[in-house]
C-alpha positions, 0 to 999 in steps of 0.5 A: 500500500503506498502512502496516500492510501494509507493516509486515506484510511487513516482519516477514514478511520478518524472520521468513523470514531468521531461519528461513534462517539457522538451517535454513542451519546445520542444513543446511550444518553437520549433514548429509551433503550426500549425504542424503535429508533434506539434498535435502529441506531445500534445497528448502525453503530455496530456496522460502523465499529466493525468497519473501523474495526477492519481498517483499524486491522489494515492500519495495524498491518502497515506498520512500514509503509513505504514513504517519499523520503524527499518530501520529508524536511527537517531544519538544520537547527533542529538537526542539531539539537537532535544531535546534541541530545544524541550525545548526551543521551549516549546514544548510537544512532539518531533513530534512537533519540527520536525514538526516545522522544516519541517514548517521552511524549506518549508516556507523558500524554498519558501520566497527564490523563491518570487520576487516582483511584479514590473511592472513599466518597462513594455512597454506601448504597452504591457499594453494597450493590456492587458486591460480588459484580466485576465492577467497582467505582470511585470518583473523579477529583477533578469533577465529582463524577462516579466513575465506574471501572473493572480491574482491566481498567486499572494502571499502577505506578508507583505502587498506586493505582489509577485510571487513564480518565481519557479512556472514559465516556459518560454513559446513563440509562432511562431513570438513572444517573449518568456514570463514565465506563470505561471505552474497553467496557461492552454494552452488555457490561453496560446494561449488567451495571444498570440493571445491578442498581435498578435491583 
């Protein structure tokens, strides 16, 4: 695959989780789960996930594609910079600095999202019904929101756990208050929480 084909389904890919996301709010936030409308919906929302899902398939098995070296530019300045961290990171090649950096960042990126797992505020009402489920919950220090997560969920660093708040989503049903679950978290397991606190 040459590169403007795989940028193509890269954008394609984009385009598809953005309209996800927002036809998951609509469908999980503003209908009745009961409805024609809502059946309909989902439907539709499958088809797109298993279509991002397959070019999600093929952007994965192209890890190497081949790219027009001539196109790629790069100041002399920052040419330099990378070569002055070279040196002082001990390093053997420049792919390794650059490998380094892009380590540094995503590292960086997700230490940012992480809050700590704080589940001291959660009422007792909650907990009890909880007992027993693969679900636990705690609250987000940042806004007060219950955040419900299962062990998968969880990162550890520094011997303290957290969870990655940019891998959650706002999520309610017909009569219940609105909770973030996890983007890994299925509908069923979705439904199997309302329905434990509808019990």
């Amino acid at each position: 695959m040459d590169l403007y084909e795989f940028e193509k389904k890269k954008i394609e890919y984009s385009l598809n989780l953005d309209m996800i996301n927002k036809l998951s709010d609509v469908l999980y936030l503003k209908l009745n789960s009961r409805s024609k409308s809502y059946i309909e919906l989902e439907t539709l929302l499958l088809e797109l996930q298993k279509k991002n899902n397959t070019l999600n398939s093929i952007i994965q098995k192209e890890p190497d594609v081949k790219m027009n070296i001539s196109t790629m530019k790069i100041k002399t300045n920052t040419l330099n910079e990378i070569k002055l961290l070279n040196n002082d990171l001990k390093l053997e090649y420049i792919h390794e600095v650059i490998d380094y950096l892009i380590r540094y960042y995503k590292e960086h990126s997700i230490f940012k999202n992480l809050i700590p797992i704080e589940n001291h505020q959660v009422p007792k009402y909650l907990k009890e019904k909880l007992i027993n489920s693969e679900f636990n919950i705690c609250i987000n220090p940042r806004n007060n929101k219950k955040i419900v997560y299962t062990i998968e969920d969880i990162i550890i660093k520094e011997d303290k756990e957290y969870l990655d708040i940019a891998n959650f989503k706002n999520y309610g049903k017909d009569n219940c208050e609105i909770f973030l679950f996890s983007l890994n978290c299925k509908l069923r397991q979705i439904e199997s929480f309302f329905d434990l606190l509808t019990k």
